[in-house]
C-alpha positions in Angstrom: 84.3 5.9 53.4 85.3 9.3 51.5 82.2 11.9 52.1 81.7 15.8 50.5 80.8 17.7 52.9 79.8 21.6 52.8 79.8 23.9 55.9 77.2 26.6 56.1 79.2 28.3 58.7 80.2 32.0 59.9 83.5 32.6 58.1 85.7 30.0 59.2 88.9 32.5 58.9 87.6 34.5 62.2 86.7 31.2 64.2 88.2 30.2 67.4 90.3 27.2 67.0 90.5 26.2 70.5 86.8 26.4 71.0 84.5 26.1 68.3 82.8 23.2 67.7 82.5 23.5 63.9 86.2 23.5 63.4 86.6 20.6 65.6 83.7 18.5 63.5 85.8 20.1 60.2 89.4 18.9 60.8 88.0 15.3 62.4 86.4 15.0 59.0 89.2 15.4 57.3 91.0 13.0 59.3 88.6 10.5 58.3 89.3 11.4 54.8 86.3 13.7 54.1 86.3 16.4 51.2 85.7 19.6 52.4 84.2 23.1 51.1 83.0 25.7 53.4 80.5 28.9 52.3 78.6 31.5 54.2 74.6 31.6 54.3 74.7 34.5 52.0 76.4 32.1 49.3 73.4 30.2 49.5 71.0 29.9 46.5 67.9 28.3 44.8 68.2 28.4 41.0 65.9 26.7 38.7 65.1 23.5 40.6 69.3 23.2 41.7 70.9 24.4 44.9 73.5 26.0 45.1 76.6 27.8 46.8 79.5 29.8 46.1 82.0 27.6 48.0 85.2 27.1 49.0 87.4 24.0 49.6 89.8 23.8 52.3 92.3 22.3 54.1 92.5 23.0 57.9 94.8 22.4 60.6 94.9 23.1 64.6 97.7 26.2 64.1 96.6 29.5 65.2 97.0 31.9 62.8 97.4 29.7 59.9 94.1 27.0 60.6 92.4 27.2 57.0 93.8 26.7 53.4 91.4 28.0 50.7 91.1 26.3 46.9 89.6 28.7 44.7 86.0 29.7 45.1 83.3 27.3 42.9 79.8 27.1 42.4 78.8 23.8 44.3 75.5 22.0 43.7 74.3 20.7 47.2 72.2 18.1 45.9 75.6 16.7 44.4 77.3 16.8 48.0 77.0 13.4 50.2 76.8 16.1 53.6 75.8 19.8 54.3 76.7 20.9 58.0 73.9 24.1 58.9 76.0 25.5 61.5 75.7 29.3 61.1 75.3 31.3 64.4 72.0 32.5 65.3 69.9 34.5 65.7 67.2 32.3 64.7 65.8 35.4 62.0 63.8 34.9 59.3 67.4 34.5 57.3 68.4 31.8 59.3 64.8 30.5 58.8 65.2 31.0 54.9 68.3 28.8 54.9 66.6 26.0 56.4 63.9 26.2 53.8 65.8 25.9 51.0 68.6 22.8 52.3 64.9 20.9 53.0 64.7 20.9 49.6 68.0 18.4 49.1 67.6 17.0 52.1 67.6 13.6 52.5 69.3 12.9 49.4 72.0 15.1 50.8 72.3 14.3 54.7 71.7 18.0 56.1 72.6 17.9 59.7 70.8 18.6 61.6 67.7 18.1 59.9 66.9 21.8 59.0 63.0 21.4 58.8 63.0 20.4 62.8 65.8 22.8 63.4 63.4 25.6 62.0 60.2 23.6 63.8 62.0 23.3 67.1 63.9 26.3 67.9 66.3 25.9 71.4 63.7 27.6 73.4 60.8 26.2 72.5 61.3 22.5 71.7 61.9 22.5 75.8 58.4 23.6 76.3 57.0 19.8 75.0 58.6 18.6 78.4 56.7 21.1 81.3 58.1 17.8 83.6 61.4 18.4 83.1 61.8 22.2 83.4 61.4 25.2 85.2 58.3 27.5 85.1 58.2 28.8 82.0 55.5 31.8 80.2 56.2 32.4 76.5 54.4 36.2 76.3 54.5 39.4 74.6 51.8 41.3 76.5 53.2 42.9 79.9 50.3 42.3 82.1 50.5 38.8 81.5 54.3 38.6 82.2 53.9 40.9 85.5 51.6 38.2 86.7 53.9 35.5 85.9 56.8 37.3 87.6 54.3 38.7 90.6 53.7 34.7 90.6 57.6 33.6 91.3 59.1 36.6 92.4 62.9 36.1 91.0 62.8 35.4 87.0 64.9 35.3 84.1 63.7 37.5 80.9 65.4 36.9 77.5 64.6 37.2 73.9 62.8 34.1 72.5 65.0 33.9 69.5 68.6 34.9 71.0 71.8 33.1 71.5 74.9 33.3 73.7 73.3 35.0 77.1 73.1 38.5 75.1 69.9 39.8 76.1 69.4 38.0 79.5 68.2 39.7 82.5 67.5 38.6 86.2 64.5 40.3 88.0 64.4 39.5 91.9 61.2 40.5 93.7 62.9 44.1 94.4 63.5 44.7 90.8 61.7 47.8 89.2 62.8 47.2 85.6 60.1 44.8 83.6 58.5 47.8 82.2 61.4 49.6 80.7 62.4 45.9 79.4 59.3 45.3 77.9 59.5 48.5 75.9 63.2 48.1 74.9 62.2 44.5 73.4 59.3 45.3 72.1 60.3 48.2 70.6 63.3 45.9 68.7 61.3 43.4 67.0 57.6 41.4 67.4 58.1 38.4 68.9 57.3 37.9 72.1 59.6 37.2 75.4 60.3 33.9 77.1 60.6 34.5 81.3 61.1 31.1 83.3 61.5 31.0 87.3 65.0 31.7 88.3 67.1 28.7 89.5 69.5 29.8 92.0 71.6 26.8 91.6 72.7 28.6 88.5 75.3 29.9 90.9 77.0 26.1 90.8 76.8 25.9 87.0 74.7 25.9 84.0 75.3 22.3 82.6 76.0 22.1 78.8 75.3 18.0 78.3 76.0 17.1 74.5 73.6 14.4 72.5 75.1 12.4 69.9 72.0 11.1 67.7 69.5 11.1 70.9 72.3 9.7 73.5 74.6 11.8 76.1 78.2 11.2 75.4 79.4 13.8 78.0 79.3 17.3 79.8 80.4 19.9 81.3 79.9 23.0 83.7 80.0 27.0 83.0 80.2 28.5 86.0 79.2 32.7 85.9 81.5 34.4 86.5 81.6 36.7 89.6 78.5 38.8 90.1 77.2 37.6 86.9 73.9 35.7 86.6 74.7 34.3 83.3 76.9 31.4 82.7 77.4 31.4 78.7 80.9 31.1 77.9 80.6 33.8 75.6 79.8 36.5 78.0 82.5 35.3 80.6 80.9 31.8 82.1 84.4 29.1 83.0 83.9 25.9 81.3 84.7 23.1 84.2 84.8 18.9 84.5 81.6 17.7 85.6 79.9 14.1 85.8 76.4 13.4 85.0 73.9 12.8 87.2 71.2 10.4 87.7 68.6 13.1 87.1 70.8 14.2 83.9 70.6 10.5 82.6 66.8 10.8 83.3 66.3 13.9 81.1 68.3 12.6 78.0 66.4 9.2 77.6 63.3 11.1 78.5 64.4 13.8 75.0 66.8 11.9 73.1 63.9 9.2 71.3 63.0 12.6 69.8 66.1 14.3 68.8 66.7 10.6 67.1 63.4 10.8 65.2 63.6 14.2 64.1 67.3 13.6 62.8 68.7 16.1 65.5 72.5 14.2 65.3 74.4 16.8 67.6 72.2 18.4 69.8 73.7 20.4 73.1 70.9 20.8 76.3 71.2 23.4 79.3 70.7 21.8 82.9 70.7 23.9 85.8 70.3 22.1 89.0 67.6 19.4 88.5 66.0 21.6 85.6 66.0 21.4 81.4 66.6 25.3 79.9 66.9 24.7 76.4 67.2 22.0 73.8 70.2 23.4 71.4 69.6 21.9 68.0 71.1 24.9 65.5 74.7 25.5 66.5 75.1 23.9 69.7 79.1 23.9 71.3 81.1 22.0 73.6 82.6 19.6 72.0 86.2 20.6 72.1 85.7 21.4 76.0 84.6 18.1 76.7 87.4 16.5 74.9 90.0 18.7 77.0 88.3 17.3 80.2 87.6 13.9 79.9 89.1 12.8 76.5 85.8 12.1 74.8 86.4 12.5 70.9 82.3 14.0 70.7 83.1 15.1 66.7 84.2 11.6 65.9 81.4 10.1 67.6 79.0 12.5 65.5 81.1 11.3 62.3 80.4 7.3 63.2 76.6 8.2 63.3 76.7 10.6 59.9 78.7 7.7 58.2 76.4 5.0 59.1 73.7 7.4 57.8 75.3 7.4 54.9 76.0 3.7 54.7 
């Protein structure tokens, strides 16, 4: 099977080879034989019942500093393509938002992945909140009073914007801390959406466990550990990606989520365990897969090909 596929990505010339997950999905595509173009969200457009994007094809290959050949730039009709990958970087704005929107309106004819109208309907943060069972105490809030109880409630907690990515943002207050005021004001001076605050897990300290999905099943994980002195364990602010196995309790919290993620066409879906506790339900551009396939040798993208194929089928 021959698929077109477009990538809605951040410019794929300033990627990470080594570690991003889109790349990886990208060049096992075009070992399977897959055309590929790639295009930014700002190329994206509705005209006159049609869309469209301003798109490049390319041809990529695992060699830093010379990963992506570019054809010459086209206008693409998405409704024409057999595959469009939403895989731009948060934040989950009302851009991001607006990208989703328009892709629902080729989508299923063209397989978008993941399914953009549930990516905008259940963003990583609050998807989690169906499952109270599975995860920490959690308060989604905007008003301080209401948050000062929550944190007068459980002493140590985590604050962080609902809507951000990659542990910017993220702050620890232990019972000492004299700080939610100022970081109430700072946040809600930035923007109008409330804060999400959950009950701090100190067996963060062992590892904040990134567990990939492939169409509602686990195929793998592994561990970030924070670095030292640092509460947050995001690989982008510092965290050590590490070999890990799952758990029984990990096994319990994927069949108890992954019936969803299968329903709502979530196809590659990355979740946040710490200790015996769901974080967040990553559904817009989740990572790992390139980490796991160091440790362990599990080929994640082509797993997530065999399920887009058979979609397609």
């Amino acid at each position: 099977m021959s698929l077109r596929v477009a990538y809605q990505m951040d410019p794929i010339e300033s990627v990470n080879i080594f570690a991003d997950s889109t790349f990886r999905i990208a060049l096992e595509g075009q070992k399977r034989g897959h055309q590929a173009w790639v295009y930014t969200p700002d190329k994206l457009a509705f005209r006159e019942g049609r869309v469209m994007a301003l798109a490049r094809p390319v041809t990529l290959q695992q060699v830093k500093g010379a990963h992506v050949d570019f054809g010459p730039m086209e206008l693409l009709d998405l409704g024409e393509i057999d595959v469009v990958w939403l895989r731009q970087d948060p934040p989950f704005d009302m851009g991001y938002i607006t990208t989703t929107h328009i892709l629902d309106m080729i989508h299923p004819r063209t397989l978008v992945v993941n399914d953009p109208f549930w990516v905008r309907n259940y963003p990583e943060k609050l998807l989690v909140l169906q499952f109270p069972d599975l995860t920490p105490p959690t308060m989604i809030a905007r008003d301080l009073t209401t948050i000062r109880a929550f944190k007068a409630e459980h002493g140590d907690v985590i604050l962080k914007p609902l809507y951000g990515n990659g542990g910017a943002g993220v702050f620890r207050l232990d019972p000492n801390d004299r700080n939610l005021a100022s970081l109430h004001e700072l946040f809600t001076g930035m923007n109008r959406e409330p804060l999400i605050v959950q009950k701090f897990l100190p067996a963060v300290s062992k590892g904040d466990k990134r567990i990939i999905l492939v169409d509602g099943a686990p195929i793998g994980a592994i561990n970030r550990v924070p670095a030292e002195g640092e509460t947050r364990s995001n690989m982008h602010v510092g965290g050590r990606p590490e070999p890990v196995k799952m758990t029984a309790r990990d096994i319990e919290i994927c069949e108890a989520i992954g019936p969803l993620l299968r329903e709502k066409g979530q196809i590659f879906v990355g979740i946040d365990v710490i200790g015996d506790y769901l974080t967040e339900i990553n559904v817009t551009s989740p990572t790992g897969l390139q980490e796991l396939e160091r440790f362990d040798g599990t080929n994640g993208a082509a797993l997530i090909w065999e399920a887009i194929e058979a979609k397609r089928r």
